[in-house]
C-alpha positions in Angstrom: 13.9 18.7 -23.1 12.2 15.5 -22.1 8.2 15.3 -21.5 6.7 13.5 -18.6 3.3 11.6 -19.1 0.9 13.8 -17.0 -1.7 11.9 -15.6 -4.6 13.9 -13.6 -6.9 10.6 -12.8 -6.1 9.4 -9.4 -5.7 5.3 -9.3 -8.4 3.6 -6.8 -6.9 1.8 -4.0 -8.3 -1.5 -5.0 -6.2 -1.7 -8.4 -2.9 -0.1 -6.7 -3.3 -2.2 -4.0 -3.5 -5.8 -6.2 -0.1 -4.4 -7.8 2.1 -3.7 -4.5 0.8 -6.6 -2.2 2.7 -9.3 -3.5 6.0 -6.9 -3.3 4.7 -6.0 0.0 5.0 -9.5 1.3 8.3 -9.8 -0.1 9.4 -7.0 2.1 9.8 -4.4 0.2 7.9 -0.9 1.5 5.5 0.9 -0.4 4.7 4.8 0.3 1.8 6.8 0.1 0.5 9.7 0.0 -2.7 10.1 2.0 -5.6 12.0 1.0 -8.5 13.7 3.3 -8.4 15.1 6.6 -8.6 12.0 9.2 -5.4 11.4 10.0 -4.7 15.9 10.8 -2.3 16.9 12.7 0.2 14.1 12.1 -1.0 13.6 8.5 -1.7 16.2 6.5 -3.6 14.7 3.1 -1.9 15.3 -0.1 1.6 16.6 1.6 2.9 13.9 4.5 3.2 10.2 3.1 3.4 6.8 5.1 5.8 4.1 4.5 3.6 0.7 4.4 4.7 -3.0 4.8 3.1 -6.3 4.7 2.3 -7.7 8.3 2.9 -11.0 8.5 1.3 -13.4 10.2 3.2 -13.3 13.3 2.5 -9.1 13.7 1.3 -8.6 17.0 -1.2 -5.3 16.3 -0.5 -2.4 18.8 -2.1 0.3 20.1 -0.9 3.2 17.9 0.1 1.4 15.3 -1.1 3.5 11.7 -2.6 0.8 9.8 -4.6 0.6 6.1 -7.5 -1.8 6.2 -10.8 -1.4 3.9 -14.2 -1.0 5.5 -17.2 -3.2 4.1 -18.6 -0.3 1.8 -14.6 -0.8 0.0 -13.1 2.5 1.2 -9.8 2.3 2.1 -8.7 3.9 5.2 -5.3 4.6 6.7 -6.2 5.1 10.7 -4.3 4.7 14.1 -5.4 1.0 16.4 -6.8 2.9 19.2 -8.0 -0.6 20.9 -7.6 -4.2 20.9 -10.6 -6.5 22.3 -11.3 -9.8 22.6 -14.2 -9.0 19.2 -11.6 -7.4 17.2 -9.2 -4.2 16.9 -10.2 -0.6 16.6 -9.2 2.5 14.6 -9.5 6.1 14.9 -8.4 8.7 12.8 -6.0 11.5 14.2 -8.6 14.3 12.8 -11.6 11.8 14.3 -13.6 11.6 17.6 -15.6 8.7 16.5 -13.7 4.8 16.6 -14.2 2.3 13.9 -14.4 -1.7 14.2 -13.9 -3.9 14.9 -11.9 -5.0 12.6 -9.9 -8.5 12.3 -6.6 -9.3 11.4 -6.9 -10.4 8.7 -8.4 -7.4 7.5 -5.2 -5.1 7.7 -3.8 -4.6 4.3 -0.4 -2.8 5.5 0.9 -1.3 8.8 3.1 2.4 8.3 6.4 1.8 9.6 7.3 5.7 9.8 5.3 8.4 8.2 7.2 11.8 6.2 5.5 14.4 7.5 6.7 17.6 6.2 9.8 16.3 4.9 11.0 14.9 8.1 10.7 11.4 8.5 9.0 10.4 11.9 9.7 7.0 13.1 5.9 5.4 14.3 7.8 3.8 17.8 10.0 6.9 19.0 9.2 8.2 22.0 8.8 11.4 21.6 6.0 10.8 18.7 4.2 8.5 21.1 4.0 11.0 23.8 2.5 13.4 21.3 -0.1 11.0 19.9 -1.0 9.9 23.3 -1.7 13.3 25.0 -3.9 14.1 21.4 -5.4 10.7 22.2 -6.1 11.9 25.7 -8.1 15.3 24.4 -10.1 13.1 22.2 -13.4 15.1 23.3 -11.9 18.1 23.0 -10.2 17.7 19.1 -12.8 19.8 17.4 -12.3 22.7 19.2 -8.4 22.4 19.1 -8.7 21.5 15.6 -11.0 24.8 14.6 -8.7 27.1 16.8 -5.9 25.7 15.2 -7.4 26.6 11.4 -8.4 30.1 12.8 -4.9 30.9 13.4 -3.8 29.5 10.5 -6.3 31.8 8.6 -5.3 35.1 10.7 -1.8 34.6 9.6 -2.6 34.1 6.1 -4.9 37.2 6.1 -1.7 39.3 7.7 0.5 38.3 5.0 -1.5 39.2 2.2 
């Protein structure tokens, strides 16, 4: 029977990171798995991954786009562009009411080119997944009380089964 290596101590981005780019900007994708709650519903940390590439210096940023970019404390954060200004472009996570940036360019590490999310891969331009992620764009005000209905369900049905 043969053994796997077990490893239970997560890698930080910044070392992971300084391993994939240069592959990344040869063109090759790299997937992740997310962690945390900011990108919920279209991410769910620790089960849906994202498929990152490199941008390259001709990637025109869009609105929607799911990009990874580090703040100035070092987090790393894997958000939707929810705005590009004249000062910079902005992110908001999915699970979020509260936009971040701006941000430069030049401070994107990666953009998701289609995101797994339960199994089923999700291409980031279809239609259909844009209509979704614009009408949750559209109840922005209104995503922490969708959000806590939604887990109160969740939490009925799991009290039924048991």
């Amino acid at each position: 029977m043969m053994e796997f290596l077990s490893i239970e101590k997560k890698i930080p981005a910044e070392i992971w990171l300084q391993a994939i780019t240069p592959l990344l900007r040869e063109g090759y994708l790299f997937k992740i798995c997310p962690q945390g709650s900011s990108m919920v519903p279209f991410l769910q940390g620790g089960r849906d991954e994202a498929v990152l590439s490199a941008p390259d210096d001709n990637y025109r940023f869009k609105k929607n786009d799911i990009v990874l970019f580090k703040f100035t404390n070092g987090i790393h954060v894997l958000h939707r562009i929810c705005g590009i200004k004249k000062e910079g472009i902005y992110t908001l996570g999915d699970g979020n009411t509260a936009k971040e940036g701006p941000f430069q360019p030049g401070d994107i590490l990666a953009v998701a080119d289609y995101t797994i999310r339960k199994g089923k891969v999700m291409k980031n331009d279809d239609w259909k997944y844009l209509l979704l992620v614009g009408v949750w764009r559209f109840i922005r005000p209104f995503r922490p009380l969708v959000i806590r209905s939604y887990a109160a369900v969740r939490r009925l049905r799991r009290s039924k089964r048991r």
